[in-house]
N, C-alpha and C positions, 0 to 999 in steps of 0.2 A: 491400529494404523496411526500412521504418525499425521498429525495434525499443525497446518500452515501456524498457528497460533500459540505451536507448543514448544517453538526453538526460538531461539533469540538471533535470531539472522541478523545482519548489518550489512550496509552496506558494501557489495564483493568489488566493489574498486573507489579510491578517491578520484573526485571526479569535482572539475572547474565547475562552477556552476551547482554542486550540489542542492541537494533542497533540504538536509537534514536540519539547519537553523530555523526554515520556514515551516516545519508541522503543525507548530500550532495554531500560525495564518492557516494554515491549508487545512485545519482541524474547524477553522469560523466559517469555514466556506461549504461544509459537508451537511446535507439534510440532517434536519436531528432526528426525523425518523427513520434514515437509513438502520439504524438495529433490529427492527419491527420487520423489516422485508427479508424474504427467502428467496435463496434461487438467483441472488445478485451475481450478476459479471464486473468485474473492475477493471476499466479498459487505462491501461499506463503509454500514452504514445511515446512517451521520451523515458525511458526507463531512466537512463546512465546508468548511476551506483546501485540503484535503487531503494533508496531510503524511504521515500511514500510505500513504491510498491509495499515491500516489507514490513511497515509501519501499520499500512490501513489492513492487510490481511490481519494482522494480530490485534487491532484495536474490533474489528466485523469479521470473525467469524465464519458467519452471516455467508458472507460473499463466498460463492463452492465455485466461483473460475474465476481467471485472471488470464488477458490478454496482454501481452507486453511486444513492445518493438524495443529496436537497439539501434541506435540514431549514433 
């Protein structure tokens, strides 16, 4: 089974406002023990491109659902 963590997605549209320059602010802002937890939901309210979403699935694993909106 294919696995969120094992393709290299990017982001599926360029989008104003992007966030992909900001990951790694958005990487000082994440528990450090978010890796240690199971069973994580990742709630994305403003997807856009979605470059976090795509990002945090492959950086945690960890996290087995994702909740996205499209603003």
């Amino acid at each position: 089974m294919l696995q969120a963590h094992d393709t290299q997605a990017r982001p599926f549209i360029k989008w104003a406002g992007g966030k992909t320059r900001l990951l790694e602010e958005i990487r000082r802002t994440i528990p450090v023990d978010i890796s240690f937890n199971r069973g994580l939901t990742y709630v994305e309210p403003f997807v856009g491109g979605g470059a976090v979403l795509f990002w945090i699935l492959r950086q945690y694993p960890n996290i087995e659902h994702a909740v996205i909106t499209i603003m």
